[in-house]
MINUDREN-720193 format. One line per 4 residues: number of its first residue (from 1); for each residue z negated, x, y negated of N, C-alpha, C, O, CB. Coordinates in Angstrom, 2 decimals, padded with zeros to 5 digits, always signed. Glycine has a CB too. Example, Ala and Ser with C-alpha at 12.3 -4.5 7.8 and 13.67 -1.06 7.14 Angstrom:
2
1	-007.80 +013.19 +005.69 -007.80 +012.30 +004.50 -007.80 +013.20 +003.30 -008.46 +014.24 +003.32 -009.05 +011.31 +004.47  -007.08 +012.85 +002.25 -007.14 +013.67 +001.06 -007.87 +012.90 -000.03 -008.04 +013.41 -001.14 -005.72 +014.08 +000.60
END
This chain:
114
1	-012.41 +037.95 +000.77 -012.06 +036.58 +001.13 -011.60 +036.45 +002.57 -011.92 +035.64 +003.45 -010.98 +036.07 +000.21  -010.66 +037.59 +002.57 -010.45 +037.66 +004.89 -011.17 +036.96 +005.33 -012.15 +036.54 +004.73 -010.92 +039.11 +006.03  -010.77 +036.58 +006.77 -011.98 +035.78 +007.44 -012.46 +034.10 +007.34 -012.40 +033.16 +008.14 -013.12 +036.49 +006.92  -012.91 +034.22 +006.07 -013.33 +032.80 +005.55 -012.38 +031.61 +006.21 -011.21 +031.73 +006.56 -013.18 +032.77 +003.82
5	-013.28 +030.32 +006.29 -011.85 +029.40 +006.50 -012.03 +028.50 +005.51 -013.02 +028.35 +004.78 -011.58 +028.56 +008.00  -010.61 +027.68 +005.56 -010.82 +026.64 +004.40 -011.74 +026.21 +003.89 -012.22 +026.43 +002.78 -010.47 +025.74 +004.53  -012.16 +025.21 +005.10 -013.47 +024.45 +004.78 -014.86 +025.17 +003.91 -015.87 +024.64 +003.44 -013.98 +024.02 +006.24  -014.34 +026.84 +003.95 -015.70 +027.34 +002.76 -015.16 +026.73 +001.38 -015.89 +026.32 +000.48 -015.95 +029.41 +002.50
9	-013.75 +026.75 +001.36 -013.58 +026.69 -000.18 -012.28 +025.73 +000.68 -011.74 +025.81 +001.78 -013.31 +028.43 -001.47  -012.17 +024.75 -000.64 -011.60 +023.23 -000.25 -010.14 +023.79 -001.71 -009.10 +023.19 -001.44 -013.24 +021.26 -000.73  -010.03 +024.36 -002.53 -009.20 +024.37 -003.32 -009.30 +025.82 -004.28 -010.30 +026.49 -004.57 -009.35 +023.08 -003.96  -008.38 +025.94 -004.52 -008.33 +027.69 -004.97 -007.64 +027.67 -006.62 -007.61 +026.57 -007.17 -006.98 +028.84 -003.64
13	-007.08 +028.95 -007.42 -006.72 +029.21 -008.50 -006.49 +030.40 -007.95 -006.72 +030.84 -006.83 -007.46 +028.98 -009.62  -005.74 +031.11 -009.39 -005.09 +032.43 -009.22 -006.20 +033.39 -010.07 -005.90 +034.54 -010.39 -003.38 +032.45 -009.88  -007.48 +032.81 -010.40 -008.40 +033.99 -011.06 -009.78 +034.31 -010.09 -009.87 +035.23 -009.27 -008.98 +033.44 -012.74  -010.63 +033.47 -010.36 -012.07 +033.49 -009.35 -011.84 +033.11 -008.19 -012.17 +033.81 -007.23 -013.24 +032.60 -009.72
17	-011.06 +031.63 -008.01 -011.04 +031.61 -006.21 -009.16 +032.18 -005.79 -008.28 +031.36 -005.53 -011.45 +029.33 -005.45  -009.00 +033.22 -005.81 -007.23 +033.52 -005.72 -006.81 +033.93 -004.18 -006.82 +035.12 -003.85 -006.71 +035.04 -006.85  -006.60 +033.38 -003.68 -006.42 +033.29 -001.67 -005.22 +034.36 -001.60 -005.09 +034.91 -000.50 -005.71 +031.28 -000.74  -004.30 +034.73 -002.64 -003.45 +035.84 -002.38 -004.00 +037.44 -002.46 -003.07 +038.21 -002.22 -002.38 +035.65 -003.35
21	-005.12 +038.04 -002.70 -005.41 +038.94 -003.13 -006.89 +039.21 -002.70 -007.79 +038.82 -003.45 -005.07 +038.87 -004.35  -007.24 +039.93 -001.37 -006.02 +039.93 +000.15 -006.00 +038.73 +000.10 -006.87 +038.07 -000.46 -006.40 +040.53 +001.89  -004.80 +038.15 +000.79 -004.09 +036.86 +001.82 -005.76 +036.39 +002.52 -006.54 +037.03 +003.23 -002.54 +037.66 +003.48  -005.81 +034.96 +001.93 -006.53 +034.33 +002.38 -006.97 +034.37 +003.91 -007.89 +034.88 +004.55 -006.14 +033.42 +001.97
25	-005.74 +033.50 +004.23 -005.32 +033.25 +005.89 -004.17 +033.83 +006.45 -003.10 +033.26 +006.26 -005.06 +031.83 +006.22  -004.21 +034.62 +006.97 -002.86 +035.52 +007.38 -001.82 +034.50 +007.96 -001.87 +033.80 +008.97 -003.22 +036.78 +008.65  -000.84 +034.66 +006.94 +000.52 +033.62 +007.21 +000.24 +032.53 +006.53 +001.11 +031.66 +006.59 +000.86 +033.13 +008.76  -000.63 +032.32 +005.95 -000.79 +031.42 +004.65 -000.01 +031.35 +003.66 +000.33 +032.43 +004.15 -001.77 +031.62 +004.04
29	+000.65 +031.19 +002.74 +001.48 +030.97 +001.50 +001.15 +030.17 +000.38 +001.34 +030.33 -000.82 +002.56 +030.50 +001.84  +000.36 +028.82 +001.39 +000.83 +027.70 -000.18 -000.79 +027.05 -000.01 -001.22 +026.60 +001.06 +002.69 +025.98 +000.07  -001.60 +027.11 -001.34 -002.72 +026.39 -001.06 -002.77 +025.73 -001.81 -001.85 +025.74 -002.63 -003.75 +026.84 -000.90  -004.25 +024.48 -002.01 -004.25 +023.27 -003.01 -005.08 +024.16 -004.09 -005.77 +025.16 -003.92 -005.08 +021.62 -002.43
33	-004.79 +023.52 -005.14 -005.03 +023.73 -006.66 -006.48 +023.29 -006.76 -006.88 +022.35 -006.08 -003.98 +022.83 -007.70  -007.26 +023.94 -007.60 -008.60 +022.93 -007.74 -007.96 +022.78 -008.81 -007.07 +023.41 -009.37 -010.32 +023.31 -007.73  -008.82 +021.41 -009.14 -008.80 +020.29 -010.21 -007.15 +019.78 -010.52 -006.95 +019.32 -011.64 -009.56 +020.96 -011.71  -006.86 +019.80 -010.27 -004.94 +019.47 -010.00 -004.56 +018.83 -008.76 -004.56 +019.57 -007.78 -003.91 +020.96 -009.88
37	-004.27 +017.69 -008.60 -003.68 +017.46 -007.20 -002.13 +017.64 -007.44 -001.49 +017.49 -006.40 -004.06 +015.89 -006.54  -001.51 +017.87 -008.34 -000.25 +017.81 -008.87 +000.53 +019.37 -008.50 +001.69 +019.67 -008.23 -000.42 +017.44 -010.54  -000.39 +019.94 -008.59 -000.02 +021.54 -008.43 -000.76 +022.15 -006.74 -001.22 +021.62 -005.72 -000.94 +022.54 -010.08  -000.54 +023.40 -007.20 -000.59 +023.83 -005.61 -000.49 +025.33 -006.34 -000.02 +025.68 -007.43 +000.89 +023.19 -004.23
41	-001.24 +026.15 -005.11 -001.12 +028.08 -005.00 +000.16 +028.36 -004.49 +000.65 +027.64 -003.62 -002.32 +028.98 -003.79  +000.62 +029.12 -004.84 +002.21 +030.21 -003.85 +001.47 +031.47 -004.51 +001.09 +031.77 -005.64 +004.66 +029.96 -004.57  +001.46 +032.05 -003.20 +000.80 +033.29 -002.57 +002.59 +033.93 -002.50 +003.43 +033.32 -001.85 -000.34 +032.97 -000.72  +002.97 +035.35 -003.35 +003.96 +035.79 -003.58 +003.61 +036.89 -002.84 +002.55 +036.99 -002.23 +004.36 +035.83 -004.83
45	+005.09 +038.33 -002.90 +004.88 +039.44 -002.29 +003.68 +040.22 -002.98 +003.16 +039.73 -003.98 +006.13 +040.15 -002.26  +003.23 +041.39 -002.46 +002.77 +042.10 -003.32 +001.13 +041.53 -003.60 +000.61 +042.23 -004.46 +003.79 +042.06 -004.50  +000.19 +040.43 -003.09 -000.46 +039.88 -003.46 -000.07 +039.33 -004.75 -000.94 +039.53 -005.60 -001.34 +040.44 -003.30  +000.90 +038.71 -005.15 +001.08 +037.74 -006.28 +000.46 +036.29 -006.23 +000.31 +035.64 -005.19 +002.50 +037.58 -006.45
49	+000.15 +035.92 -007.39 -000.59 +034.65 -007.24 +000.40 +033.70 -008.23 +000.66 +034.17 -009.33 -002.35 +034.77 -007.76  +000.95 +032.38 -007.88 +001.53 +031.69 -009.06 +001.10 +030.19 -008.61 +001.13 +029.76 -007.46 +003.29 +031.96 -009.29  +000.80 +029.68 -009.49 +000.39 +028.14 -009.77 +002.13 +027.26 -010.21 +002.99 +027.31 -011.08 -001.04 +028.13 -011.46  +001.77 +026.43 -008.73 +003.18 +025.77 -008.91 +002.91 +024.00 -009.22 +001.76 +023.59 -009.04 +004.20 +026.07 -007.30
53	+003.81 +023.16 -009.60 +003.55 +022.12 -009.99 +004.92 +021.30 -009.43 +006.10 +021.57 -009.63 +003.20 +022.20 -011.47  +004.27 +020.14 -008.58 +004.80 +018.97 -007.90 +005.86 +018.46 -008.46 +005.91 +018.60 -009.68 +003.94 +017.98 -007.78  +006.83 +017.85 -007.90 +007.88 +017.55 -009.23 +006.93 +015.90 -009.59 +005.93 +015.62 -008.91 +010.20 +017.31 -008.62  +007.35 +015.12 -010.53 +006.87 +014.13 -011.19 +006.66 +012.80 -009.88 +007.46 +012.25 -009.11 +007.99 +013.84 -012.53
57	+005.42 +012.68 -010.07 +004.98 +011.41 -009.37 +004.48 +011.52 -007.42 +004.27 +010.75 -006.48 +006.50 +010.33 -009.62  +004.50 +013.36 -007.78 +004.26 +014.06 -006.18 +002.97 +014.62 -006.14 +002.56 +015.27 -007.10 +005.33 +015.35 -005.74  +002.30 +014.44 -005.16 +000.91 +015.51 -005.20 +000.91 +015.87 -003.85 +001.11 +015.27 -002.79 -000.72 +014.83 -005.68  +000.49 +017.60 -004.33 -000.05 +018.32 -002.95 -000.63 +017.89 -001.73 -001.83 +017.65 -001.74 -000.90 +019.05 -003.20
61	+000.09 +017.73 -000.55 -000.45 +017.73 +000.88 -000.49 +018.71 +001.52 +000.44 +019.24 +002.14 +000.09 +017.03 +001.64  -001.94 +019.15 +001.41 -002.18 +020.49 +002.31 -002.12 +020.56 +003.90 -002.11 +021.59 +004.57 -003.55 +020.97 +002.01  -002.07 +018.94 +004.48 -001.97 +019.23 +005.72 -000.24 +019.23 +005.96 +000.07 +019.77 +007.02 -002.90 +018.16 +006.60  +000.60 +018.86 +005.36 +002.13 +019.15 +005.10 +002.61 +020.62 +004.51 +003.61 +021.24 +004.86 +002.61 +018.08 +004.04
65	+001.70 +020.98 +003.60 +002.34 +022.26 +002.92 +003.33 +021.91 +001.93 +004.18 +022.75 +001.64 +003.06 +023.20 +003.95  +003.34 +020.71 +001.32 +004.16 +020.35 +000.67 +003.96 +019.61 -000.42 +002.75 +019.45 -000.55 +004.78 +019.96 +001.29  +004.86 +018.82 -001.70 +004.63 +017.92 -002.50 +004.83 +016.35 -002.06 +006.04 +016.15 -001.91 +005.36 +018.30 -003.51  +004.30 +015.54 -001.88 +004.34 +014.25 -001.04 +003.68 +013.00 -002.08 +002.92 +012.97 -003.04 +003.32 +014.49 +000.51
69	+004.41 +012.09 -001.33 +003.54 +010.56 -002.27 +002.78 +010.65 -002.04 +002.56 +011.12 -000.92 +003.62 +009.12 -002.20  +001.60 +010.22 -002.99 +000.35 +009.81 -002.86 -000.06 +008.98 -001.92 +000.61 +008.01 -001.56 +000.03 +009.37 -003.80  -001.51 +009.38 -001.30 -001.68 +008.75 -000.02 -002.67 +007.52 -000.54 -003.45 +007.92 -001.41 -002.35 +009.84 +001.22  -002.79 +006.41 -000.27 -004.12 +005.52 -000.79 -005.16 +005.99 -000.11 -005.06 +006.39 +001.05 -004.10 +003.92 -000.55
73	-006.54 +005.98 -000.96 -007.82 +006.87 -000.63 -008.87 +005.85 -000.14 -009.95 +006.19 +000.34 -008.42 +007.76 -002.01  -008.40 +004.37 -000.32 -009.43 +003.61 -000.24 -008.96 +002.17 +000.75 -007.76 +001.88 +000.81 -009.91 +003.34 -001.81  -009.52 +001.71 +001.14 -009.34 +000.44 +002.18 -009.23 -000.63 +001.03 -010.07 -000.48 +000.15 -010.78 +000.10 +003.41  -008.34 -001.69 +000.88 -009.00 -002.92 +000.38 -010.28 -003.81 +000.74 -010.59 -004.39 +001.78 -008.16 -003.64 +000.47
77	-010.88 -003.71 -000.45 -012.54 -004.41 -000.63 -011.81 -005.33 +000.12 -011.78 -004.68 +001.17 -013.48 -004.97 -002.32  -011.11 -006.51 +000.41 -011.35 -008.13 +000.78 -010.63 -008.05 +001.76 -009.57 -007.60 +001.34 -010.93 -009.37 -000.21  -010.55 -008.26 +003.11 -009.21 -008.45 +003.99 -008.88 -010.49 +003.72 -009.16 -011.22 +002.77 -009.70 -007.85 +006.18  -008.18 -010.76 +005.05 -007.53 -011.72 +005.04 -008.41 -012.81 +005.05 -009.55 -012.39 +005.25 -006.67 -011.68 +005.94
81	-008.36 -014.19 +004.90 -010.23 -014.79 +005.79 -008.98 -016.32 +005.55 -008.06 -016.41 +004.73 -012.83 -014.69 +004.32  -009.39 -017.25 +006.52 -008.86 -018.31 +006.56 -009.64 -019.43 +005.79 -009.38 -020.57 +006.15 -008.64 -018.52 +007.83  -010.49 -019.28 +004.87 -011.37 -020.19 +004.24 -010.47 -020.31 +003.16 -010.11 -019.20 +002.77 -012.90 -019.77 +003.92  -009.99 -021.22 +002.56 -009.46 -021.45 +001.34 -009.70 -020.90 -000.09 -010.92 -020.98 -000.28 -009.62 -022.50 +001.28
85	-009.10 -020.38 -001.18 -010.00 -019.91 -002.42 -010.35 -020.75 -003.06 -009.85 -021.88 -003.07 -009.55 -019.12 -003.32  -011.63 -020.21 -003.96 -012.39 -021.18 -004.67 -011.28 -021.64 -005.72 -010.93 -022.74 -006.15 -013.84 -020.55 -005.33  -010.85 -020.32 -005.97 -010.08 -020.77 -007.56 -009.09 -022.00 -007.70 -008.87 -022.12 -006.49 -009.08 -019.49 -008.11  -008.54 -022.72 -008.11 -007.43 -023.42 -008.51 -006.57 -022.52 -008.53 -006.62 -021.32 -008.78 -007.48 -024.11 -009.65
89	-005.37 -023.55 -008.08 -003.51 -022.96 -008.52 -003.49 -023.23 -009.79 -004.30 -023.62 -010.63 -001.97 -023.86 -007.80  -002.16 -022.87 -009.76 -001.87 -022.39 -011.16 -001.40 -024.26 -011.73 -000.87 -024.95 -010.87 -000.28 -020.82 -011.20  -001.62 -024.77 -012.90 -001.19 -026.22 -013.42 +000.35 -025.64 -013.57 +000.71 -024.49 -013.80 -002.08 -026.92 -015.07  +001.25 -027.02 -013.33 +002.16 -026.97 -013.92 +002.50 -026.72 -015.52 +001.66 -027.00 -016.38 +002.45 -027.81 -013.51
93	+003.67 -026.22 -015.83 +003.47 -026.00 -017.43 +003.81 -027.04 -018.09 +003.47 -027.10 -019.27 +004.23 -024.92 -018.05  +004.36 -027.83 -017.65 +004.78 -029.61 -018.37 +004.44 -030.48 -017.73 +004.46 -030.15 -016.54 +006.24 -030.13 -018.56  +003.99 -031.87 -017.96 +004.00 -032.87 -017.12 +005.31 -033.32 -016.78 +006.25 -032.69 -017.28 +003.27 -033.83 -017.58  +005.61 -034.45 -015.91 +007.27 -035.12 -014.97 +007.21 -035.78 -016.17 +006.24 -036.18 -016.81 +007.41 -036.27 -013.13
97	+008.28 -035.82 -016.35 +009.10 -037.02 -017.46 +009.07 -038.01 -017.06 +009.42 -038.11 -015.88 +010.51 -036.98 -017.81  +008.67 -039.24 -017.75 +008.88 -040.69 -016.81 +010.71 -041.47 -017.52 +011.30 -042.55 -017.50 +007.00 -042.18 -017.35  +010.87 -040.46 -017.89 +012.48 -040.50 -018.81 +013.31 -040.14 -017.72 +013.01 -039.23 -016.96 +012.79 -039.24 -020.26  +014.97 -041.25 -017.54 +015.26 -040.39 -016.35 +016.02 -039.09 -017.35 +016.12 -038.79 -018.54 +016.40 -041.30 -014.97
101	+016.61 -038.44 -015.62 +017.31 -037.44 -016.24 +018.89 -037.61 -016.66 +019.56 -038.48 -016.12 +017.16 -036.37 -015.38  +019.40 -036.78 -017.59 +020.91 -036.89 -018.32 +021.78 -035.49 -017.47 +022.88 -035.09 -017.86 +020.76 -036.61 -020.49  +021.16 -035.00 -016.50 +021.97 -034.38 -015.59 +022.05 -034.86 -014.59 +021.09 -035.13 -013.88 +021.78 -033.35 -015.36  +023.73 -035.16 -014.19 +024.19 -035.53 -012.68 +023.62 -035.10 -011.74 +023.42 -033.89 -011.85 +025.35 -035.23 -012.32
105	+023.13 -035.68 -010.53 +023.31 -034.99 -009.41 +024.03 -034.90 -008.73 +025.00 -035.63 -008.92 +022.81 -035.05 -008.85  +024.06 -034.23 -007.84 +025.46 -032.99 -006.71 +025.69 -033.83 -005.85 +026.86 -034.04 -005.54 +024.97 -031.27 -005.68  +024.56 -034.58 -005.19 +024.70 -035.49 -003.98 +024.45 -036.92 -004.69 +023.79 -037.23 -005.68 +023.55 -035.11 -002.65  +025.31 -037.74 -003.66 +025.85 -039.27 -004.22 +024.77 -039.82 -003.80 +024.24 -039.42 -002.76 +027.29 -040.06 -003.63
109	+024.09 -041.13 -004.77 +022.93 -041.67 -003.91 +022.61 -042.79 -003.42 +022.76 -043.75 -004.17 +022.03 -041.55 -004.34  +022.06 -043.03 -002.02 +022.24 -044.12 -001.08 +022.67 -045.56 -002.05 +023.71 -046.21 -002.09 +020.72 -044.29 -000.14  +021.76 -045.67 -002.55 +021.11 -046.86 -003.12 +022.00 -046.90 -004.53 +022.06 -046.01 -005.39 +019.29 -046.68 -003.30  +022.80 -048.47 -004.51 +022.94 -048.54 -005.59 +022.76 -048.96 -007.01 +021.78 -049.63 -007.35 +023.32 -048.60 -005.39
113	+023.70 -048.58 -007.85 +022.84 -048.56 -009.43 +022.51 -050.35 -010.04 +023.06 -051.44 -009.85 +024.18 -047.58 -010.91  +021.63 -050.00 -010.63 +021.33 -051.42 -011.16 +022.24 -051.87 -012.53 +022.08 -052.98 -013.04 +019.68 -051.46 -011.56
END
């Protein structure tokens, strides 16, 4: 495996693709998991190989070396556009009462009562 660089192999394991046994990349330690973004390689003494796992709601950033939020992978389909939407707002959920109302108001009003 010496030699090789990432870009031959994009994600590793501790059996068929195992980057500790020799050391992948000299001074290497921590690589990405295939099929796991959650987990990650640690390359131990001794050529040890152990499969480690992100704490909850973290996935592997190999250009960090670390467990990190998820990055968004995709652009939003629609940006902004100043044309109005087709759709309708939302209806009110009741029609206005033509009843007045039996709660006071806060402010006194100009006009007086009949």
């Amino acid at each position: 495996l010496r030699g090789r660089k990432l870009a031959d192999w994009s994600c590793f394991d501790c059996s068929d693709r195992n980057p500790c046994d020799p050391l992948y990349e000299e001074g290497l330690f921590y690589y990405p998991r295939c099929s796991n973004i959650t987990q990650f390689v640690q390359c131990g003494n001794a050529t040890q190989c152990f499969i480690e796992t992100c704490p909850s709601g973290l996935h592997w950033n190999t250009e960090k070396l670390a467990c990190d939020y998820p990055q968004p992978t995709s652009t939003p389909s629609m940006g902004p556009t100043l044309e109005p939407s087709a759709m309708p707002s939302l209806k009110p959920t009741s029609a206005p009462s033509s009843e007045p109302s039996y709660i006071p108001s806060a402010t006194p009003s100009s006009m007086p009562s009949a």
